[in-house]
C-alpha positions as CSV (number, residue, x, y, z in Angstrom):
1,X,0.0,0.0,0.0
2,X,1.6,3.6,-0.7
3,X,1.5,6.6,1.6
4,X,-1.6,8.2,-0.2
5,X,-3.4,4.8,0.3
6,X,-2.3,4.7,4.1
7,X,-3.0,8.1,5.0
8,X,-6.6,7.5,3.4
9,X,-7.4,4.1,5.3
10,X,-6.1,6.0,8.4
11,X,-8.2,9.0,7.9
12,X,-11.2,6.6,7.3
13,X,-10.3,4.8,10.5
14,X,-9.9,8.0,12.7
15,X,-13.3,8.9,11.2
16,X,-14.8,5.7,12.3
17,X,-13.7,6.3,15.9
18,X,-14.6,9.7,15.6
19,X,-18.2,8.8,14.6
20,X,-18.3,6.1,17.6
21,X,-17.2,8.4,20.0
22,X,-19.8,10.9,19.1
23,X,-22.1,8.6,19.4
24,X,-20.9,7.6,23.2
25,X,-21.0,11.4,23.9
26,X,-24.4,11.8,22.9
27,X,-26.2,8.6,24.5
28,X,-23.6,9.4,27.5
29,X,-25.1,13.1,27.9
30,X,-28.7,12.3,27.1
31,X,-28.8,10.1,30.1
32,X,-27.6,13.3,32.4
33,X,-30.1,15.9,31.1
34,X,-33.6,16.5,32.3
35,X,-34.8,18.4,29.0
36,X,-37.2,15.8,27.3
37,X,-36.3,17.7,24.0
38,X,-32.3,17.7,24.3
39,X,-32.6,14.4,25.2
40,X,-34.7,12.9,22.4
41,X,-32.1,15.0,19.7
42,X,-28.9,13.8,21.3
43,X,-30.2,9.9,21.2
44,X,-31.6,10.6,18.0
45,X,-28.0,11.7,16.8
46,X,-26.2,9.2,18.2
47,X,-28.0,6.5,16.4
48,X,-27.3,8.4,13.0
49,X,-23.6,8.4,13.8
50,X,-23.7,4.8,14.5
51,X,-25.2,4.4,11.5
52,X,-22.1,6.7,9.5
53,X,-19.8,4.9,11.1
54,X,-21.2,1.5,10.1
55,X,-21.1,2.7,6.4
56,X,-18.0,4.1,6.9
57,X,-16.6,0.6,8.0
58,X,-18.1,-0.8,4.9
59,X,-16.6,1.1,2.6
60,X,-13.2,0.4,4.9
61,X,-13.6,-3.3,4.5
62,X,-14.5,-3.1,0.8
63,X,-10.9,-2.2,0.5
64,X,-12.0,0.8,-1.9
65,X,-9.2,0.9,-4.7
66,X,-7.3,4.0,-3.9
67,X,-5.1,3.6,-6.3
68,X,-7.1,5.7,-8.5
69,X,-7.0,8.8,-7.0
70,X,-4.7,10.8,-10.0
71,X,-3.0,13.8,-8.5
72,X,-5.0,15.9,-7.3
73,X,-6.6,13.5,-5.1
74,X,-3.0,12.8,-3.6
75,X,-2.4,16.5,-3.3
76,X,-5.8,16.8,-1.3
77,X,-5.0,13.1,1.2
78,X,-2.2,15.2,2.8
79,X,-4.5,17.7,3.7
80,X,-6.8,15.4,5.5
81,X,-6.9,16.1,9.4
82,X,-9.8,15.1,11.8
83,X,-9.8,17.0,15.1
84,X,-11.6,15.0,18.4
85,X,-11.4,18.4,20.9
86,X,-14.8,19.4,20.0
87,X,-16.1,15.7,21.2
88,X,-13.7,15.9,24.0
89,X,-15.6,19.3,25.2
90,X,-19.2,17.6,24.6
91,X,-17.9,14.6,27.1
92,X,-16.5,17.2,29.7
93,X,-19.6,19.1,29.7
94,X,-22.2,19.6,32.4
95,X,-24.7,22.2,31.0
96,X,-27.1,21.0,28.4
97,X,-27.0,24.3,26.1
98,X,-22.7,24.0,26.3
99,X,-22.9,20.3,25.9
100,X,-25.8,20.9,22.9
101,X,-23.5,24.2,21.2
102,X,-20.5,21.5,21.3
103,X,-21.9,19.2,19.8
104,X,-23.6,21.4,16.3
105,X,-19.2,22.2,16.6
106,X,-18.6,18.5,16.4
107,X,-20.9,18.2,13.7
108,X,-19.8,21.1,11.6
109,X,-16.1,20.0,11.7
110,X,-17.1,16.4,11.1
111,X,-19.1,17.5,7.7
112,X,-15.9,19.6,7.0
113,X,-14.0,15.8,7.4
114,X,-16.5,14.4,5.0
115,X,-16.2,17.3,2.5
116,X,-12.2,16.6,2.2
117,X,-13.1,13.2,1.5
118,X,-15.4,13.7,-0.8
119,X,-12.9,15.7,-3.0
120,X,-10.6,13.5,-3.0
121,X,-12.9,10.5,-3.9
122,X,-15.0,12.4,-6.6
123,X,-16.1,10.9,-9.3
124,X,-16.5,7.4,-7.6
125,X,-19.0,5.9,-5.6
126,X,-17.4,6.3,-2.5
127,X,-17.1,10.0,-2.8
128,X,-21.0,10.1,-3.1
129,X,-21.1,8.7,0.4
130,X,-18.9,10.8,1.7
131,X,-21.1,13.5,0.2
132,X,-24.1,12.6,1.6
133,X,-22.7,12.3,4.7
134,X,-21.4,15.4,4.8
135,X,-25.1,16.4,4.3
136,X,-26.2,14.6,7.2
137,X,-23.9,16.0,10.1
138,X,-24.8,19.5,8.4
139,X,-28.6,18.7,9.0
140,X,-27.5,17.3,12.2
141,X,-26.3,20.5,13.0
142,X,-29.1,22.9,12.2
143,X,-31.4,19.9,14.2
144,X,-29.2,21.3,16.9
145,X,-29.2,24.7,16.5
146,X,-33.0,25.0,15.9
147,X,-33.6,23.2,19.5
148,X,-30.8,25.5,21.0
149,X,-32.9,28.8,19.6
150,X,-36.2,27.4,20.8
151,X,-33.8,27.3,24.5
């Protein structure tokens, strides 16, 4: 496997634990709030990110061919970063309008994840997914920010 390929199956890996650890955040903080509504979003969410992760580990264990990525799709893979402080914040948190503003952050930089990867697959199948993906943790995040304006 060459670097490119590495740095892609490690990216997809990192977003596989990402999405799993979202998804412990969320179930974790719904159990601590009161709010019927914060609590019915956040296990909602964290079903849907078991859900991208799932696909995510498809697409992982397909062994997608990344050997067709040209240039420019090398020249985007060393771009590719994923950043877990925003979920670290959302498992630290106490208040369920921080906890809920945390987590429309961890969404927003997790459908930035999935927007690099879509690049850099596009024109294949796989980019698709990572496409539409990045269109659910964008819905996920106005689904948050419309239940933190009605706070």
């Amino acid at each position: 496997m060459d670097a490119t390929s590495r740095r892609i199956v490690n990216a997809l890996k990192t977003a596989i634990r990402r999405e799993e650890r979202t998804s412990v955040a969320y179930v974790s903080q719904a159990k601590k709030t009161r709010d019927p509504a914060a609590k019915q979003v956040l296990e909602s969410l964290a079903k849907q990110e078991i859900g991208h992760a799932n696909k995510l580990l498809t697409v992982l264990n397909k062994g997608a061919d990344l050997s067709v990525l040209g240039k420019k799709g090398k020249d985007l893979a060393g771009e590719l970063h994923v950043v877990n402080d925003d979920i670290r914040e959302i498992e630290q948190s106490n208040e369920v309008v921080k906890v809920l503003r945390k987590a429309a952050k961890a969404e927003e930089n997790s459908g930035r994840l999935y927007r690099s990867l879509e690049m850099i697959y596009k024109g294949l199948d796989v980019g698709d997914l990572f496409g539409k993906l990045a269109e659910e943790e964008d819905k996920h995040k106005e689904r948050l920010e419309k239940l933190l304006a009605r706070m």
